[in-house]
C-alpha positions as CSV (number, residue, x, y, z in Angstrom):
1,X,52.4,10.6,-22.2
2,X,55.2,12.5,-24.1
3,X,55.1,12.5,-27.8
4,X,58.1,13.3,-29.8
5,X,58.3,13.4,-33.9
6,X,61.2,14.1,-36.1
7,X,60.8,16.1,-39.7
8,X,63.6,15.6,-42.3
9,X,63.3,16.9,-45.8
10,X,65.4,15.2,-48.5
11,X,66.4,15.7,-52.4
12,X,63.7,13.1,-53.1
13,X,61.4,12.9,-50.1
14,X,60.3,13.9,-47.1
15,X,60.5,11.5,-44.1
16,X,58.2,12.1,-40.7
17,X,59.0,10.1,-37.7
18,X,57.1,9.5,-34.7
19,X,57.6,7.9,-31.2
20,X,55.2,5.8,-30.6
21,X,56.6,3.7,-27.8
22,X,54.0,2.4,-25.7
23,X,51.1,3.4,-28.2
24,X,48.9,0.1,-29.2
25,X,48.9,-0.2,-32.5
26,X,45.2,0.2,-33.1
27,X,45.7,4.3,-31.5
28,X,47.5,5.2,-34.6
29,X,45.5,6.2,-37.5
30,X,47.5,8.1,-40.0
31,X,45.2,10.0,-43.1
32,X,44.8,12.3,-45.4
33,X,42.1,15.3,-45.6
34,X,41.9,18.4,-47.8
35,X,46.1,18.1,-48.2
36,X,46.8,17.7,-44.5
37,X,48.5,14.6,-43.4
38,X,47.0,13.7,-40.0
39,X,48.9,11.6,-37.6
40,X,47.0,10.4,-34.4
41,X,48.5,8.9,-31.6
42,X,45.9,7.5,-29.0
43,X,43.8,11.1,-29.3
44,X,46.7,13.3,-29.6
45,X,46.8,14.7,-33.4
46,X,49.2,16.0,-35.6
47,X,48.8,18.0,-38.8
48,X,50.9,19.1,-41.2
49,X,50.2,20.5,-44.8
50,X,51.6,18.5,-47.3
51,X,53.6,20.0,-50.1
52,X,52.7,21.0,-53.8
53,X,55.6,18.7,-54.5
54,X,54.8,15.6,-53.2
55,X,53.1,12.7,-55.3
56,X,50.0,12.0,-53.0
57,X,50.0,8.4,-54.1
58,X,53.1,7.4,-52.9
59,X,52.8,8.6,-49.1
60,X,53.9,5.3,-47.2
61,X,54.1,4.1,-43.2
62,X,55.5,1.7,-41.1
63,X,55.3,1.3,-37.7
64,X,58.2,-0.9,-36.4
65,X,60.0,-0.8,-33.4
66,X,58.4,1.8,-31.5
67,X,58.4,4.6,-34.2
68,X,56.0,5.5,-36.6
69,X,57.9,6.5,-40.3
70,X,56.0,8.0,-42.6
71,X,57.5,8.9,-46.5
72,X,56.4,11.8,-48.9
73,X,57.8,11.2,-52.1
74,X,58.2,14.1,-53.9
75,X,56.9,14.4,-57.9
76,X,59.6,14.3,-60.2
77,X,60.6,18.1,-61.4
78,X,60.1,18.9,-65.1
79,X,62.3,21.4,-67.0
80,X,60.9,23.3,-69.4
81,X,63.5,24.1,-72.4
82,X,63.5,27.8,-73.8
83,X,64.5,28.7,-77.2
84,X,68.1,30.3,-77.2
């Protein structure tokens, strides 16, 4: 079966999507181990190493339609002011 997925990276997050058309529900497991996000689809996994940027406790999912979406919010940046 063909697998597709779509990366976008925005100002505040990064979005993953996923076909998963076809895919029972129960075949996708989506977790986290040593800062890789793991996707599996029915046996077939994918891994990607999630940012220094991203706030690990607001990584969300839905799985609606026939596509997985998963969202990396990113930690808010903090300037550091410099004496003139």
């Amino acid at each position: 079966m063909y697998r597709y997925y779509e990366f976008e990276e925005g100002k505040n997050q990064y979005t993953w999507k996923f076909l998963t058309a076809g895919v029972p529900k129960e075949k996708v497991e989506l977790y986290e181990e040593e800062g890789v996000l793991i996707v599996s689809l029915d046996g077939l996994e994918y891994k990607w190493r999630i940012p220094k940027d991203v706030n690990l406790d607001t990584i969300s999912s839905k799985n609606e339609d026939g596509i997985l979406t998963v969202t990396l919010e990113k930690k808010e940046k903090k300037r550091k002011a410099l004496k003139c």
